[in-house]
C-alpha positions in Angstrom: 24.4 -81.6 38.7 22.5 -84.3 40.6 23.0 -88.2 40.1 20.2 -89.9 38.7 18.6 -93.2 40.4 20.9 -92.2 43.9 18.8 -91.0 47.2 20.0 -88.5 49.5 21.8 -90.3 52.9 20.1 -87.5 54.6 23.1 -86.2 55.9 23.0 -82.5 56.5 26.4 -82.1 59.3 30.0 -82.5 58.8 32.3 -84.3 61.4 35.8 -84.7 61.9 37.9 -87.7 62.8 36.8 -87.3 66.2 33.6 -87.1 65.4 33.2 -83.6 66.6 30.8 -81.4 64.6 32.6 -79.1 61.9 31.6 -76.4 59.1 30.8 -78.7 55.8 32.9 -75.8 53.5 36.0 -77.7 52.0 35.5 -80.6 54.1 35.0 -82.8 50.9 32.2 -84.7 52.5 28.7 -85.8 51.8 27.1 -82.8 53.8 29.1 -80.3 51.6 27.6 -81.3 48.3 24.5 -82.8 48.1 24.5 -84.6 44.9 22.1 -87.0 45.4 18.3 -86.7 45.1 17.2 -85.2 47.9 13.3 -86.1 49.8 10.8 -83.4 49.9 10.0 -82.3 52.9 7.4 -83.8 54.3 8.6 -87.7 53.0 6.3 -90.2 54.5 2.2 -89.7 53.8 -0.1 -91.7 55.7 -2.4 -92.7 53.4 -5.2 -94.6 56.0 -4.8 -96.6 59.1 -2.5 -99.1 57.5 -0.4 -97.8 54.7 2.5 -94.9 54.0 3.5 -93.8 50.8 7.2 -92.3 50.2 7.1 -89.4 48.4 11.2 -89.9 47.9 10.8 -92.8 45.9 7.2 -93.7 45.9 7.2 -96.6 47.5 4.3 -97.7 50.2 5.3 -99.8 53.1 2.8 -101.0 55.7 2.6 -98.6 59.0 3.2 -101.5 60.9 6.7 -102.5 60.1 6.1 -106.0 61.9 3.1 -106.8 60.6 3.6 -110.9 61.4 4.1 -109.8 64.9 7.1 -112.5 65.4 10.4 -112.8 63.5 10.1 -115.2 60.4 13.2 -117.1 58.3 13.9 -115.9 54.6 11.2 -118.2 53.4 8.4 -117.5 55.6 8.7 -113.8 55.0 8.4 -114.8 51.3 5.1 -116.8 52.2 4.0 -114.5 54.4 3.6 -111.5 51.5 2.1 -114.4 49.3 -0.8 -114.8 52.1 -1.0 -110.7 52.0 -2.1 -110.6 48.4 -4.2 -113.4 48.5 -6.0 -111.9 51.0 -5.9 -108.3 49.7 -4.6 -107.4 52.8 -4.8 -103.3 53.1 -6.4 -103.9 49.5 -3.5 -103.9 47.6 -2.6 -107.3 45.8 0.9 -106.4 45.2 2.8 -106.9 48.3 6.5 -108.4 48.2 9.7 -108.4 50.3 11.8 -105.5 49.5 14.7 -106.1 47.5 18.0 -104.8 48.9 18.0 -101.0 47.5 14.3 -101.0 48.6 15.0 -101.6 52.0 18.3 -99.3 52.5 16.0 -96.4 50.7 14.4 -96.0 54.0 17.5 -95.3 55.7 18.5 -91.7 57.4 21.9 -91.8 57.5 21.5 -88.7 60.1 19.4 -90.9 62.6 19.7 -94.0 64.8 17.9 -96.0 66.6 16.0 -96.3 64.4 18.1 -95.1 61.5 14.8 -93.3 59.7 13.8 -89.9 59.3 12.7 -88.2 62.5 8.8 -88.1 63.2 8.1 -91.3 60.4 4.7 -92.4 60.8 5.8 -96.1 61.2 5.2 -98.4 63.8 6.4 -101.2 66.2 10.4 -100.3 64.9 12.2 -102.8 66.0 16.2 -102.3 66.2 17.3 -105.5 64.2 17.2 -106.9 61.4 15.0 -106.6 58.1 14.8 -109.3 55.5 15.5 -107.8 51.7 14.2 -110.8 49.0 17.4 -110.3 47.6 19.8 -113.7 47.5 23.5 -113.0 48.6 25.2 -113.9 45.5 29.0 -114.4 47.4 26.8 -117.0 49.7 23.8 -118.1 48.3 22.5 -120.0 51.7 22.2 -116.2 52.7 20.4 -113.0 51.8 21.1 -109.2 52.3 19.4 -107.9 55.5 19.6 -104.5 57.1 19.9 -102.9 60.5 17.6 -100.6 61.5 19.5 -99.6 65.0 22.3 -97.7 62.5 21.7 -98.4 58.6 24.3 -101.4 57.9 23.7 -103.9 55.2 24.8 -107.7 55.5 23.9 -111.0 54.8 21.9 -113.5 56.9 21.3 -117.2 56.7 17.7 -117.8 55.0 17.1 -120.3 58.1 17.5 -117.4 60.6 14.8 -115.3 62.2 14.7 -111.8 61.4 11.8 -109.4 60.8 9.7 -108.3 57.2 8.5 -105.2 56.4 6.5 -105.9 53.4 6.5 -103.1 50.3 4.1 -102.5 47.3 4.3 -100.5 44.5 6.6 -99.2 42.1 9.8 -96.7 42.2 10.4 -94.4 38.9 13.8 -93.2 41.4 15.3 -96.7 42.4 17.4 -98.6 40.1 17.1 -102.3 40.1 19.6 -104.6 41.8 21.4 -106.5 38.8 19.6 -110.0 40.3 18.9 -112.0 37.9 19.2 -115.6 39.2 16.3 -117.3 42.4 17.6 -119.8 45.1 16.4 -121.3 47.6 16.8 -121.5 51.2 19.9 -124.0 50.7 21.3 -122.1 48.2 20.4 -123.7 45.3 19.4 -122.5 41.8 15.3 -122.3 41.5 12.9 -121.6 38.9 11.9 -117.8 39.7 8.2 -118.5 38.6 6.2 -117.4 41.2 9.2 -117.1 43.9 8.3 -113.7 44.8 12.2 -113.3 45.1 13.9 -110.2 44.2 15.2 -111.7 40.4 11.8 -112.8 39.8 10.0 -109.5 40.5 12.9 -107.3 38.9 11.6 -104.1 40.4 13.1 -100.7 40.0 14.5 -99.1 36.7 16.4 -101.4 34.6 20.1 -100.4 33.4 21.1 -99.5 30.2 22.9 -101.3 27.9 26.0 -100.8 28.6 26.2 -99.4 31.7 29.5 -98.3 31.6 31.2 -95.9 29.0 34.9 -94.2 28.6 35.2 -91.1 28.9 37.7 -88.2 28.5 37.7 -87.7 32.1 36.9 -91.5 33.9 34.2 -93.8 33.0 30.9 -92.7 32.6 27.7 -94.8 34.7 25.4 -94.2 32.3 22.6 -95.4 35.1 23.6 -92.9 37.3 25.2 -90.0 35.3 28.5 -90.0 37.7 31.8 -89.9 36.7 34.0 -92.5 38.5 38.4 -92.1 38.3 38.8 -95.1 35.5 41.3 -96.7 38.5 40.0 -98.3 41.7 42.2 -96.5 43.8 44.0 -93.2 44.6 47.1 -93.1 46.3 47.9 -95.3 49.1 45.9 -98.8 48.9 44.3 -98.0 52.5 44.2 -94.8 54.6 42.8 -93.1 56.9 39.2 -91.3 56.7 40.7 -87.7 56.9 43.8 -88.9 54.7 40.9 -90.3 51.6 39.5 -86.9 51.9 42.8 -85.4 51.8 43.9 -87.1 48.8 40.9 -86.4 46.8 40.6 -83.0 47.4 44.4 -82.6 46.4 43.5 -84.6 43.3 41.3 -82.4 42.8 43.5 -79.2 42.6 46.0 -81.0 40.9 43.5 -82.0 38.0 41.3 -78.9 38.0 38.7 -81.5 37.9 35.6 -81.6 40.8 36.8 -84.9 41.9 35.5 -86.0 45.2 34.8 -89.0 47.7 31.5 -90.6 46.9 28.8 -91.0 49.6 27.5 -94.4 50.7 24.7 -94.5 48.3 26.7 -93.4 45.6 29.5 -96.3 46.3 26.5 -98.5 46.6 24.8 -98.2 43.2 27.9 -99.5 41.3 27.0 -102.9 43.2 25.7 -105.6 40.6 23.8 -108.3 42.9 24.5 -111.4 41.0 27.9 -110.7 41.5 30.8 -110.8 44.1 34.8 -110.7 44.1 33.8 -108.0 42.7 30.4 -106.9 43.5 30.6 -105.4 40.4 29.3 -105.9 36.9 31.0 -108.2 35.2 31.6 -106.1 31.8 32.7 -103.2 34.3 35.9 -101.4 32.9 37.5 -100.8 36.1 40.9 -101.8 37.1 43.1 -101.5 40.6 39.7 -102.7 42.1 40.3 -103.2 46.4 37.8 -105.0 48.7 36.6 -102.2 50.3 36.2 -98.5 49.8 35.4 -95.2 52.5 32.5 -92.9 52.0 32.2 -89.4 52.8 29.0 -90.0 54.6 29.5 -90.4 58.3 28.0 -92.5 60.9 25.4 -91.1 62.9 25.3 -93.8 65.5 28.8 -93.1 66.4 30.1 -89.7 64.5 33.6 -91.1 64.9 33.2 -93.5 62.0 32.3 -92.9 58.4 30.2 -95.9 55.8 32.0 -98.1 54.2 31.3 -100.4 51.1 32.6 -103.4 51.4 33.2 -104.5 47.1 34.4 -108.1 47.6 30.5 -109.0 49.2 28.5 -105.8 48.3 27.8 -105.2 52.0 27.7 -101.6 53.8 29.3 -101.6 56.8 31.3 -99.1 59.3 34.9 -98.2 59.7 36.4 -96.5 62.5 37.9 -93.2 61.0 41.5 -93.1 62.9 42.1 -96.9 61.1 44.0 -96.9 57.7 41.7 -99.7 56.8 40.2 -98.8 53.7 40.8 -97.6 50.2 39.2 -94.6 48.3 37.8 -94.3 45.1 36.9 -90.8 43.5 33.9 -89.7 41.6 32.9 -86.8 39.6 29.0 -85.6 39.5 29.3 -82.5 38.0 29.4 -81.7 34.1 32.9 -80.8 32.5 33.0 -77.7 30.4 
């Protein structure tokens, strides 16, 4: 059964510690069971000169993905999209700054430099970073940015220089970000009238009420249709990459239950923006909750480290699979008899 609201990372290979290509059968990683919704085969459309629609989430982003042509801070960018729909620029009038999971959908996890599917329409990539509209709620001077050279997600202060690729349009795939508060480029609380911020647009497909329900097995996302282990953690609080997938797939022969390790974007959709310390939602029923949890979905910019989410901020980041750095967390996507 696939997950609901969760893209594809677009990994297709397995890897070892090593990062040596391996066969994906009982490997217990991303490759090997394809939960997620996967893109059609041809994802971007060009649509005319200018725009690109994509057919994974329906989305359209302009072809240029520069189109001011110079890095601009947090506000700017918000200006800039402003200036775009006053001018019907491309004639659309609905242009904004991507929100966080807008911005990571574009990500391949099997590419680099740039991390996006291999022959994408899009021009003038630039290897740095991409402005989401989306406020980091651990830091509110700062909001969520992400790396095209590799696919990471972090935070940025609003007063830096980084790059916008504007985004119109709406997503029946991607669920909304749990924003619901607008700052400002000090950090402080706004009016979200007319921001153009990410909890004043409130794109993507709203969560139901409540998200999270018990089950016989874990606790149910009812946003996503995934199964997670009621329990933060499995075994020891950090391990290795090879020991999480270990662990799981024991757990999994122990219980008679599918359990597994979740991919990136999988770990990623539990992440309630307008929270941090947990990066969760604050009615979540979860206990044994660690700062940071490993992925099966390895790193294509360097095979011999695997995603990480990082709970405490909601960033994505990297770990290096030899390190007992991180904990794991399993999930369950498939319907129990």
């Amino acid at each position: 059964m696939n997950s609901s609201h969760i893209l594809s990372t677009g990994l297709k290979r397995c890897y070892n510690e090593k990062g040596d290509v391996i066969e994906c059968r009982d490997s217990g990683q991303d490759a090997e069971f394809l939960t997620s919704i996967d893109w059609p085969a041809e994802r971007f459309e060009t649509t005319c000169d200018y725009l690109v629609v994509d057919r994974a989430t329906g989305l359209t982003w302009t072809k240029n993905s520069c189109p001011s042509g110079y890095p601009l801070s947090w506000q700017e960018g918000l200006e800039f999209v402003e200036q775009m729909n006053k001018e019907v620029r491309y004639g659309r009038n609905d242009w904004r700054m991507p929100n966080r999971r807008e911005m990571r959908s574009l990500i391949d996890h099997s590419s680099k430099k740039p991390a996006l599917t291999r022959g994408h329409p899009f021009k003038n990539i630039f290897l740095g970073w991409f402005w989401t509209s989306t406020t980091a709620a651990i830091a509110t001077r700062y909001a969520w940015y992400v790396h095209l050279e590799g696919g990471r997600m972090f935070y940025g202060n609003k007063d830096g220089y980084y790059w916008l690729w504007p985004v119109c349009g709406h997503s029946d795939i991607l669920a909304c970000t749990g924003a619901e508060q607008c700052y400002d480029e000090r950090g402080s609380v706004m009016s979200c009238d007319e921001s153009k911020q990410d909890a004043s647009l409130l794109t993507g497909i709203a969560w139901p009420r409540p998200r999270f329900t018990q089950s016989e097995f874990g606790v149910s996302d009812e946003l996503t249709g995934l199964t997670w282990h009621a329990h933060g953690s499995l075994g020891k609080v950090t391990t290795t990459w090879i020991e999480a997938l270990t662990t799981v797939g024991c757990y999994a022969q122990e219980t008679g239950l599918p359990w597994r390790l979740p991919t990136i974007n999988e770990l990623e959709s539990l992440v309630d923006a307008s929270s941090h310390s947990p990066a969760l939602p604050p009615e979540h029923p979860f206990s044994d909750i660690q700062q940071s949890y490993w992925s099966s979905t390895t790193s294509s910019f360097a095979t011999d480290w695997a995603y990480v989410l990082y709970l405490v901020k909601g960033a994505v980041g990297v770990g290096y699979k030899k390190n007992s750095d991180f904990a794991l967390w399993p999930v369950l996507s498939m319907e129990i008899p």
